[in-house]
C-alpha positions as CSV (number, residue, x, y, z in Angstrom):
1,X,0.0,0.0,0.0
2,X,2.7,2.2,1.0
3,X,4.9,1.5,-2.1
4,X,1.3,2.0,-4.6
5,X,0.5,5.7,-2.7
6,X,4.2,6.9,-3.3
7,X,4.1,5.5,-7.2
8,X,0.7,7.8,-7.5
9,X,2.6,10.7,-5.8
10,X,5.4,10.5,-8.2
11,X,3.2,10.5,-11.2
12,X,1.3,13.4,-10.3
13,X,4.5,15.4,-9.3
14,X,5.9,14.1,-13.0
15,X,1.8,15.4,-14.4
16,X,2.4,18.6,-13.0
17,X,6.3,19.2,-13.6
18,X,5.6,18.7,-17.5
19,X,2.9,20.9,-17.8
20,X,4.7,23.8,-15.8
21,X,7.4,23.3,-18.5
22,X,4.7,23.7,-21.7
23,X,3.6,26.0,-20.5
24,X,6.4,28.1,-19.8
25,X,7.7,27.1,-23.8
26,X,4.7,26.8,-25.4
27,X,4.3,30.1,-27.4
28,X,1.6,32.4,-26.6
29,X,-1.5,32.4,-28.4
30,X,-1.3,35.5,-31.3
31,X,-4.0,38.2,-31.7
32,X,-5.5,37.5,-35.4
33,X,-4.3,40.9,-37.1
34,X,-7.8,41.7,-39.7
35,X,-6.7,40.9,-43.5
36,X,-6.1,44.2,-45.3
37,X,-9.1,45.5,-47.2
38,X,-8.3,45.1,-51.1
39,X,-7.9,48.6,-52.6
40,X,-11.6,48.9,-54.7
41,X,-11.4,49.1,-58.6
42,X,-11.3,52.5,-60.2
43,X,-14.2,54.4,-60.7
44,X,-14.4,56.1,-64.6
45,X,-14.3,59.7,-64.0
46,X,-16.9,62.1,-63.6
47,X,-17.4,64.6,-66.4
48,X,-15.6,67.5,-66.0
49,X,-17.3,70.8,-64.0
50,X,-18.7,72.5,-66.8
51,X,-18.2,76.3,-67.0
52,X,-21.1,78.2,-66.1
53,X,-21.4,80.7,-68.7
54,X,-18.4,80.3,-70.9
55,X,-18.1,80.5,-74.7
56,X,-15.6,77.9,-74.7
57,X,-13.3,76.5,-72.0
58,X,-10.6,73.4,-72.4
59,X,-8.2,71.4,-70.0
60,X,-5.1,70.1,-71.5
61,X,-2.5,67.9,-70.2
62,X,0.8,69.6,-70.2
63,X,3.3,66.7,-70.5
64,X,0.9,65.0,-73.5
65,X,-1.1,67.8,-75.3
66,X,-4.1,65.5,-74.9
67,X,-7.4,67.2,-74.1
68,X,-9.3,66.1,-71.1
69,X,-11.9,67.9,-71.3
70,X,-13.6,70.8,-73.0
71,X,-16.1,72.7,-75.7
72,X,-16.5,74.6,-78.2
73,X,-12.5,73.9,-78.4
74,X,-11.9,75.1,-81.8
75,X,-14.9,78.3,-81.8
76,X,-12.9,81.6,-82.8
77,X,-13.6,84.6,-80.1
78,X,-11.9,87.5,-79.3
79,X,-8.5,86.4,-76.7
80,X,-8.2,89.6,-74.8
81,X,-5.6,90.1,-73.0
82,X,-4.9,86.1,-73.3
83,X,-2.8,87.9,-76.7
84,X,0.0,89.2,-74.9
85,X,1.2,85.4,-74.2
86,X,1.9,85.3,-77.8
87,X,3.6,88.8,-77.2
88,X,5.9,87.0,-74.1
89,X,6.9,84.4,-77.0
90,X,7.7,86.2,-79.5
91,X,9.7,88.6,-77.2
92,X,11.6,85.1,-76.1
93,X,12.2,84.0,-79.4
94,X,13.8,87.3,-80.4
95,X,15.9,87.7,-77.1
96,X,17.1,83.6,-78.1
97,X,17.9,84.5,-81.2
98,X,20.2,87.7,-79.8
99,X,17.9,90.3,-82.0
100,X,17.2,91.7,-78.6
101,X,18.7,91.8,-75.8
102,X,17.7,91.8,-71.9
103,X,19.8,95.4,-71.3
104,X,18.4,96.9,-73.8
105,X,16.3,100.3,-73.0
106,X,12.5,100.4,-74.2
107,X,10.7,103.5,-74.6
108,X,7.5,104.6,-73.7
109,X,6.7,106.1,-76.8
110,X,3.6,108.4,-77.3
111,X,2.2,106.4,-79.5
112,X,2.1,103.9,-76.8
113,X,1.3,106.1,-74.5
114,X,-2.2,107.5,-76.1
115,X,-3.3,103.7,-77.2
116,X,-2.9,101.6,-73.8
117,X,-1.7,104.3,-71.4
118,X,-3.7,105.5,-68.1
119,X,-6.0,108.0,-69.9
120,X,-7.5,104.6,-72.1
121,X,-10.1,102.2,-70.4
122,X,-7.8,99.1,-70.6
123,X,-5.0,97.9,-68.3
124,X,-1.9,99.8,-68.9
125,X,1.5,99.6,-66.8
126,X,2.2,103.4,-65.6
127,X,5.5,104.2,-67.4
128,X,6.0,107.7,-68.5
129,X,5.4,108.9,-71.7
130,X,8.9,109.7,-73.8
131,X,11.2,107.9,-71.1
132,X,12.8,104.9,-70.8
133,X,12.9,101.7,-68.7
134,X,15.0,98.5,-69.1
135,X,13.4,95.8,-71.4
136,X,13.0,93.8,-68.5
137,X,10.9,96.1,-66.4
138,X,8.5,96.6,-69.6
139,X,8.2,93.1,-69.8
140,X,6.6,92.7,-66.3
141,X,4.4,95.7,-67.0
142,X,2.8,93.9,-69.5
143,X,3.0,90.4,-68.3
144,X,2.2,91.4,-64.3
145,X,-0.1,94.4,-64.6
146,X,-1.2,93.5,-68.4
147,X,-0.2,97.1,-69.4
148,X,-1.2,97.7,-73.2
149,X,1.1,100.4,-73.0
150,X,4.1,97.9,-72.2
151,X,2.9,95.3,-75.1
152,X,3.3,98.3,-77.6
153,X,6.4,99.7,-76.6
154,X,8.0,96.2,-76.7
155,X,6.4,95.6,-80.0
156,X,7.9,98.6,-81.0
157,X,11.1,98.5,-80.1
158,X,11.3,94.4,-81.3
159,X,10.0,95.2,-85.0
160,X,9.1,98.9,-85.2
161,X,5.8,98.8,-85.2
162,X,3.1,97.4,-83.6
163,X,1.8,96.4,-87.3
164,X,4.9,94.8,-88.2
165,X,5.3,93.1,-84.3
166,X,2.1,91.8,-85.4
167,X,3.5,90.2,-88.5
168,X,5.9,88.4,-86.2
169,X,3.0,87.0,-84.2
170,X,1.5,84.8,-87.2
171,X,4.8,84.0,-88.4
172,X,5.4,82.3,-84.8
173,X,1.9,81.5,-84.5
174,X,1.8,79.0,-87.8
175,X,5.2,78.1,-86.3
176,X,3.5,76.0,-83.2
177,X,1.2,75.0,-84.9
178,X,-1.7,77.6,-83.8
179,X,-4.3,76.6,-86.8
180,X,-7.3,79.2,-86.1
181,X,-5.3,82.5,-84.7
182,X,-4.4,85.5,-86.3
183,X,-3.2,88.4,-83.9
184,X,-3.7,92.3,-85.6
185,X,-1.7,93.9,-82.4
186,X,0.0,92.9,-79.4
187,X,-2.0,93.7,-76.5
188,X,-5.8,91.9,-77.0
189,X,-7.2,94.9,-77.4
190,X,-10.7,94.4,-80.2
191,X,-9.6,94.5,-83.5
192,X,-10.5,92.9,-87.2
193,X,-9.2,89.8,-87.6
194,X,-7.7,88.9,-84.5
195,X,-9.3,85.4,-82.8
196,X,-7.9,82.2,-81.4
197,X,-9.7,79.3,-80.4
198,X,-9.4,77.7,-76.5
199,X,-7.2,74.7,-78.3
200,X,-4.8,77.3,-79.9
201,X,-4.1,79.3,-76.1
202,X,-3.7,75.8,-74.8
203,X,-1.1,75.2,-77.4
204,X,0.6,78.4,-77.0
205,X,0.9,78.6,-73.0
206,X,2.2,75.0,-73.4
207,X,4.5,76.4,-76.0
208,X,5.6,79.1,-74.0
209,X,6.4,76.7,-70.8
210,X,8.0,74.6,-72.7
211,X,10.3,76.8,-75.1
212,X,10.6,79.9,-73.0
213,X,10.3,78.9,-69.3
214,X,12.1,82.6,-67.9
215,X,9.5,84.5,-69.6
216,X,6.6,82.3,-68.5
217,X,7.7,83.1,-64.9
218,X,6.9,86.4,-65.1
219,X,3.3,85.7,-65.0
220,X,3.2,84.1,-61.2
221,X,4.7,87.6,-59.9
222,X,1.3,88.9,-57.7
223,X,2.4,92.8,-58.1
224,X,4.9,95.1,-59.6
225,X,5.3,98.3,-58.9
226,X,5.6,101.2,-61.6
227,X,6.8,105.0,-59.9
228,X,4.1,105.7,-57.4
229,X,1.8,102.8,-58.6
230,X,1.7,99.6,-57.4
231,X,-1.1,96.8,-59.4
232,X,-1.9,93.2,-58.3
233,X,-1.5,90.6,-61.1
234,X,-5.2,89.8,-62.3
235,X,-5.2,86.1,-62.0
236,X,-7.0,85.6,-59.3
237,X,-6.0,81.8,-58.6
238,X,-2.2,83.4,-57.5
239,X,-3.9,83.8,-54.4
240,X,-6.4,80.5,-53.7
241,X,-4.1,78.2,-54.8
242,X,-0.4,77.5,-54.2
243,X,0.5,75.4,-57.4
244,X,-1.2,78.2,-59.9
245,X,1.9,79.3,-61.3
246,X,0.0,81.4,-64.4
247,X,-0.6,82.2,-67.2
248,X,-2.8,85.3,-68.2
249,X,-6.5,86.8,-68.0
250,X,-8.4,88.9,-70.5
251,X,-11.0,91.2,-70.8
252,X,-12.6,93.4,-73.0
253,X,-16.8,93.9,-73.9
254,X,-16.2,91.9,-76.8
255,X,-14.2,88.9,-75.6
256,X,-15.9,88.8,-71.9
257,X,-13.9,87.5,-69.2
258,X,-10.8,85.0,-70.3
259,X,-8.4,82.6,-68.1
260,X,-5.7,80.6,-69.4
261,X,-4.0,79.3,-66.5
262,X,-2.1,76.8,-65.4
263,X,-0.8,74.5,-62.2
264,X,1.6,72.1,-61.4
265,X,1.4,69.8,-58.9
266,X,4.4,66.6,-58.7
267,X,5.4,66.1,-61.7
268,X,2.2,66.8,-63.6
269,X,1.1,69.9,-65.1
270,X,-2.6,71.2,-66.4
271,X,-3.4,73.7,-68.4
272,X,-6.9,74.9,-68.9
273,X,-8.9,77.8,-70.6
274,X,-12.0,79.5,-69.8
275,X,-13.1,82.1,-72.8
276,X,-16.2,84.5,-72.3
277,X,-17.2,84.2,-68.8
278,X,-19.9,86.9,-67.2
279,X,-17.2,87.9,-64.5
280,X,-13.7,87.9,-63.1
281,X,-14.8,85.9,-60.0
282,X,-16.1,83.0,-62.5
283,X,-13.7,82.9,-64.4
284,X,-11.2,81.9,-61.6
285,X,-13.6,79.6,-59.8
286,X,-14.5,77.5,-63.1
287,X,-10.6,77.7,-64.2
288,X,-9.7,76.1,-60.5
289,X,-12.5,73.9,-60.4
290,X,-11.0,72.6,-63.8
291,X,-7.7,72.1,-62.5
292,X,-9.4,70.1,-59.1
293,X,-10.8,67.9,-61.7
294,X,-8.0,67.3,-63.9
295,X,-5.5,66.7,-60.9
296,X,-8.4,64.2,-59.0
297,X,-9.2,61.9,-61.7
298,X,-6.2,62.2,-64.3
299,X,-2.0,61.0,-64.4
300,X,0.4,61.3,-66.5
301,X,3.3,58.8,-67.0
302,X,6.5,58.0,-68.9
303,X,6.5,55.3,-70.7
304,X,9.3,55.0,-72.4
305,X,12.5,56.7,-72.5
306,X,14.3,58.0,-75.6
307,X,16.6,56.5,-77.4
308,X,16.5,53.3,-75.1
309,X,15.6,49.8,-76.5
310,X,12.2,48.7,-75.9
311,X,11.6,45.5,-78.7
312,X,14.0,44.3,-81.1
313,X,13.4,42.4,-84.9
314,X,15.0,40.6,-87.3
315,X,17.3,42.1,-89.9
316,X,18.3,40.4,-93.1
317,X,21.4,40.7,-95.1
318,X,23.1,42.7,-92.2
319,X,26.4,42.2,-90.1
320,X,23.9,41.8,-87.3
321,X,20.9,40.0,-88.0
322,X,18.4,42.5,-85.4
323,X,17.7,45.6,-85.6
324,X,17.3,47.5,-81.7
325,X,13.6,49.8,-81.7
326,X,12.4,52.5,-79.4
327,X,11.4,56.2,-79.8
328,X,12.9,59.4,-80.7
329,X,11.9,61.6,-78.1
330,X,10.0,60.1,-74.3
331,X,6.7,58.5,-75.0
332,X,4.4,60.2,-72.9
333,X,0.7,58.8,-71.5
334,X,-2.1,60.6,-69.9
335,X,-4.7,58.2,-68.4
336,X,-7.8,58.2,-65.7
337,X,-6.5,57.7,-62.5
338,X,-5.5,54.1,-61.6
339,X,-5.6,52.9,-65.0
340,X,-2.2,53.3,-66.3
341,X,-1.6,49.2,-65.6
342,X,-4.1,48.6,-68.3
343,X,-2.4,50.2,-70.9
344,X,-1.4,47.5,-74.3
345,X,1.2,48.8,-76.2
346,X,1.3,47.2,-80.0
347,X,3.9,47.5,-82.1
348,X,3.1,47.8,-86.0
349,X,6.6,46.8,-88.2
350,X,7.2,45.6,-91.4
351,X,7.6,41.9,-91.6
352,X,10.9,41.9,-93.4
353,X,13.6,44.4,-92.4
354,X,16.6,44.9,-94.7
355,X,20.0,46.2,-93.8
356,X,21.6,48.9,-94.0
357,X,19.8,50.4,-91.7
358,X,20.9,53.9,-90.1
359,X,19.8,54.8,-86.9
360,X,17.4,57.1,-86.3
361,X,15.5,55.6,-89.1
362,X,11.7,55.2,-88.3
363,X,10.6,51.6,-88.8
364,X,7.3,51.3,-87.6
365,X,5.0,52.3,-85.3
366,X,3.9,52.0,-81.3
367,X,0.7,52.5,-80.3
368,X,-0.6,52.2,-77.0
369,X,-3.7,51.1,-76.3
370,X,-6.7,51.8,-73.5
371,X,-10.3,50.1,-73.7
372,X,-9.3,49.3,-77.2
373,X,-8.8,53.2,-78.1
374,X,-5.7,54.4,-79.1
375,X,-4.0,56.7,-76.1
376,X,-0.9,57.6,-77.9
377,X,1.8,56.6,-80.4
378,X,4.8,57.6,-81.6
379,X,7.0,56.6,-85.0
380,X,9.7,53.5,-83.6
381,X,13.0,54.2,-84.7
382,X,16.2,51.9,-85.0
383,X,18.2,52.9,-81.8
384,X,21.6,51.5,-83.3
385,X,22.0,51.3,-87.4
386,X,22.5,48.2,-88.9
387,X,25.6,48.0,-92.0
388,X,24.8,45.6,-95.0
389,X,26.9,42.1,-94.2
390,X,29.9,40.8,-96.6
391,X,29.0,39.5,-99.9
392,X,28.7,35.8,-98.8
393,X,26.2,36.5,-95.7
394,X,24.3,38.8,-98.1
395,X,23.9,35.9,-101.0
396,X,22.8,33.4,-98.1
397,X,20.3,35.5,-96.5
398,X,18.9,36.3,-100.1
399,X,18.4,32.3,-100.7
400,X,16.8,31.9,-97.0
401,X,14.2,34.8,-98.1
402,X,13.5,33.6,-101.3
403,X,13.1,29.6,-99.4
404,X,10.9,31.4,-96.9
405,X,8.5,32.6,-99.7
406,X,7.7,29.6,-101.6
């Protein structure tokens, strides 16, 4: 009996001891961490905020040219002020091409003076009649405070007249590729004959971002001061949003009450229009409401880079037998939001390739492809040139091509 109650005593102490040790190893039981929601598909986007009253409004993608939105895109109406971007170019071009220069000192002449100086109804910059001011200082006068009198002394002093300024205008005009403008002056102000369209302004503030970036930053200045008198730039969105870094309003009874402007924020860039609005205030409010949209529901990518390899095809007859493809300049996409992993790129080349082949040569073309709809494409050029093979290779490959046909 003795021996059986210490046996039962053992075992219990042996129970206990083992479980005291699993339960000091045993791991402790984990809290069950909720799975991650899966991000929902994207939504198509909602049409754009329609201007209230505008004549004809647009909003452009910067990087791309494409259009996201917009009406009456390609109506003629009267630009305004919206002109004296075309005046910023061309005074640009002319400082690039050393025909002017930066130092150079621009009169107020009186001609000048009388047409869009303070005694006229429009906006004009303040600088006296018959004196002088650096070229630079004009130009803010007429890209800050809009001065008519500014746009014809520069016009003026770059061609000799205002007629003849003018002139310069279309030539640079047809040069981007503005296909329903024709400026008569260089300030906005009503006139025969001078119209653009809200594609053509989108075109030519992209053109002046994009070729003459020093002069397009004269437009975000809020003020500049002129003697005694100091004016606030007129674009309102300067002040109600940090990423508005211009462009240019316009106004006259004939034209109403015009916007281009344009934002960037990252590394994309908008640029919309709003032509013949009832009033300053709506003209900034649908211009920004515009820009929300475009920024909310719309990217823009690279796609491919220039000048890099991005397929590659067979060559015949050459001392290498492909040929390496890509694009001439970056391949650009804009897209809805969210949908860039859906794009398809195809590539359309010619089924037999012959050498020599120089590179740079365009072979084909990429097209890249959305929902079946063509986003964008560009030529495909040989990245490398190919040089015709030895006599021997060339005779062989000729027999292969001719086996391959029949």
């Amino acid at each position: 009996m003795r021996r059986q109650a210490k046996l039962l005593i053992a075992g219990l102490c042996a129970t206990l001891l083992v479980g005291t040790v699993l339960a000091q190893t045993a791991p402790a039981p984990q809290a069950t961490s909720p799975k991650p929601a899966l991000a929902p598909p994207p939504l198509a986007a909602p049409p754009a905020p329609k201007p209230v009253s505008a004549k004809a409004w647009l909003l452009m993608d910067d990087a791309t040219g494409k259009i996201l939105a917009g009406e009456n895109i390609d109506t003629r109406l009267e630009p305004a002020s919206i002109t004296k971007v075309m005046t910023s170019y061309v005074l640009g071009a002319e400082l690039a091409a050393g025909r002017i220069k930066a130092s150079d000192s621009v009169t107020m002449t009186e001609n000048a003076w009388r047409t869009g100086g303070a005694g006229t109804d429009g906006s004009y910059s303040g600088f006296e009649v018959n004196k002088s001011a650096p070229l630079t200082e004009m130009v803010k006068g007429m890209a800050i405070q809009s001065g008519n009198d500014a746009a014809i002394a520069l016009a003026e002093h770059t061609a000799g007249s205002e007629a003849a300024f003018a002139d310069l205008m279309n030539q640079y005009a047809a040069r981007i590729g503005l296909k329903n403008t024709r400026f008569a002056n260089a300030t906005g102000l009503s006139a025969p004959n001078h119209y653009s369209t809200a594609r053509d302004l989108a075109l030519l503030g992209r053109a002046l971002i994009r070729d003459y970036p020093e002069e397009y930053a004269y437009n975000k200045i809020r003020e500049f001061t002129v003697g005694p008198i100091t004016q606030r730039n007129r674009n309102l969105l300067l002040w109600r949003d940090e990423t508005v870094d211009g462009m240019k309003t316009g106004h006259h009874s004939g034209a109403g009450y015009c916007l281009l402007s344009s934002a960037k924020r990252g590394d994309q860039r908008l640029i919309a229009v709003v032509m013949g609005a009832a009033s300053e205030e709506e003209r900034a409010v649908d211009s920004l409401a515009l820009l929300n949209w475009g920024f909310r529901f719309h990217e823009t990518h690279r796609l491919y880079q220039a000048d890099t390899a991005i397929a590659t095809h067979k060559v015949w007859k050459g001392k290498t037998d492909e040929v390496k493809l890509g694009v001439a300049v970056p391949l650009l996409v804009s897209t809805p939001r969210g949908r860039y992993a859906d794009l398809k790129p195809q590539m359309d080349v010619p089924k037999v390739l012959e050498a020599p082949i120089k590179a740079g040569a365009v072979i084909g073309t990429v097209r890249v492809m959305l929902d079946g709809q063509v986003v964008v494409q560009a030529p495909l050029v040989a990245v490398e040139g190919v040089p015709e093979a030895g006599f021997f290779k060339r005779l062989w490959h000729e027999f292969l091509m001719w086996w391959d046909s029949v």
